[in-house]
N, C-alpha and C positions, 0 to 999 in steps of 0.2 A: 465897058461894063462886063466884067468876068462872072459866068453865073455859075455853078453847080447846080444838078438835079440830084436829092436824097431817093432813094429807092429804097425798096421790101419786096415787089411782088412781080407779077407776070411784063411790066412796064407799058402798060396800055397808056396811061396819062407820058410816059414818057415819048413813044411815038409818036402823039397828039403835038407834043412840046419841037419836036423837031419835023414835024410836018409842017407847022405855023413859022419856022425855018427862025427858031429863037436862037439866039447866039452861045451855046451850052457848049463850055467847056472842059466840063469836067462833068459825072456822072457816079456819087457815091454811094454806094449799100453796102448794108449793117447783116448780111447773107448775100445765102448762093439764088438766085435767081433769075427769072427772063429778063430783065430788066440790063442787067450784063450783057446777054449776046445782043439784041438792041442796040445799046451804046456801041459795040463794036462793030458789028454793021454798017453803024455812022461813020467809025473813027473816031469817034470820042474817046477819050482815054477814061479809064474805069479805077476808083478806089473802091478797093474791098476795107471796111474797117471792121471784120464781121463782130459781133456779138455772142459772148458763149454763154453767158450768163444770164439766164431768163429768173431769177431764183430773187425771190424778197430781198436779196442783201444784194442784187446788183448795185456797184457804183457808179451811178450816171453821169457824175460830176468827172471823173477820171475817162471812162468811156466820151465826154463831151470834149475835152481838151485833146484826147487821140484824133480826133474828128476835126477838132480844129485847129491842127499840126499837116493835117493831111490837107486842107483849105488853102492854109497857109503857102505851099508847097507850090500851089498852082494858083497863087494871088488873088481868090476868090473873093468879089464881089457881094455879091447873091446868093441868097440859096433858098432855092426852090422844092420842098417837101412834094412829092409825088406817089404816094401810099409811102413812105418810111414809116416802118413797125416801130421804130426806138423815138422815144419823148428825152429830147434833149435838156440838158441842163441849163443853171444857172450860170456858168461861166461861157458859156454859148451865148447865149443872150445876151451879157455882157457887153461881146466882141461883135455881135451882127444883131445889135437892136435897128428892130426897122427895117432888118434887111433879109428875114428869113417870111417866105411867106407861103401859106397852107391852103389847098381847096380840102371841102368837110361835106359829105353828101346829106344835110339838110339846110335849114333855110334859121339857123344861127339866130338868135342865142336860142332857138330851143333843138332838143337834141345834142347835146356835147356828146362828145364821145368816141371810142371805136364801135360801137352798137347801134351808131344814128338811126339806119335804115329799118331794124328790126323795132326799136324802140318807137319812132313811126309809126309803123303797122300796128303795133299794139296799142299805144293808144287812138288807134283808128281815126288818126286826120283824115281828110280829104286833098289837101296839099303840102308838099315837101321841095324838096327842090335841094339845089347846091350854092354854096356858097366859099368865096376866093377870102380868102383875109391875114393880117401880118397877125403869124408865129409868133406865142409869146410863152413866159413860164407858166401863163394858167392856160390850161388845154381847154381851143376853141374859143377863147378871150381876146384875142384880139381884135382891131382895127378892121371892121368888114370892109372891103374894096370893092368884091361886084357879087351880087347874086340871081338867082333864077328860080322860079318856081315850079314845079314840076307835080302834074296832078297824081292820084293814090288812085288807081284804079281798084273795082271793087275786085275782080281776079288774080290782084296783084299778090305776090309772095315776095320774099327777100329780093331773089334773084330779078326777078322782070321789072321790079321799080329801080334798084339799085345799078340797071343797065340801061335805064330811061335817064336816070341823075346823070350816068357815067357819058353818058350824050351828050348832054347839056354843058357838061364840066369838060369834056374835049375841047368845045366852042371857047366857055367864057373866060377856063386859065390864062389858056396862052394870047387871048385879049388882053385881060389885064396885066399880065408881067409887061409886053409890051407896055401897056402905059407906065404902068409904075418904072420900069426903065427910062422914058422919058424924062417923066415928073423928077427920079433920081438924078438925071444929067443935069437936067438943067436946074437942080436945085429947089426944087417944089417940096412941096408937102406933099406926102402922100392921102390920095382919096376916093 
């Protein structure tokens, strides 16, 4: 099983993913960021696919087929979403239904979004938590695989809960890709 990790950011979930000693072959993001010297560190080999086009009329469907040319390349598997900033397309999905799968820092289906954390706090749960689930074209729709719950402390701001999730989500990701690596070899359903 050939995985990739998608990156965007600092790659804290991706250390987490190569700490749990996952079999990550590949390492791509859509920018420049920590997530890149990370992978090389490992030896991981790194695609940059970056992204220049943040503007209403980006084409995500063209931008999705660059991505998965770059997949292609390195007989990619899997693909593992680890903060990726870019919402992939429909011809993506296409070619890796069931096979691309997402951690989301709350506790699914409430909260969708890039804003979970904040949207949380506002409407003032008391718990939140994170949740592993397969990537699909509706953002935060799919198939939940594992999750956890994680209390609101009353102190709590953006930052200090969303680094109590990002705890949680170290542990439970790279639990379950293992499984679902399993369940995929040997032909299971995913659950």
């Amino acid at each position: 099983m050939r995985i990739a990790v998608f990156a965007s950011g600092t790659g804290s979930i991706l250390e987490a993913l190569i700490a749990a000693k996952l079999p990550i072959d590949l390492v791509l993001v859509d920018r420049s960021c920590g997530a890149v010297d990370i992978a090389k560190n490992a030896n991981i080999p790194v695609a940059e696919v970056i992204r220049s086009d943040f503007s209403s009329s980006f084409d995500r469907e063209s931008y999705s087929a660059e991505l998965l040319e770059s997949l292609a390349l390195h007989q990619i598997d899997l693909v593992v979403m680890a903060g990726f900033g870019t919402i992939v397309g429909t011809v993506f999905h296409q070619v890796y239904k069931d096979r691309v799968l997402n951690t989301h820092p709350a506790l699914l289906p409430a909260f969708k979004g890039w804003h979970a954390v904040e949207d949380a706090l506002a409407a003032g749960v008391k718990v939140t938590g994170c949740t592993v689930h397969v990537a699909t074209l509706g953002v935060d729709e799919g198939l939940i695989l594992a999750q956890e719950a994680v209390p609101v402390l009353s102190n709590d701001d953006s930052q200090t809960l969303h680094e109590r999730i990002k705890e949680v989500e170290r542990r439970i990701y790279p639990e379950t890709i293992w499984r679902v690596i399993q369940q995929l070899e040997n032909g299971e359903p995913l659950s």
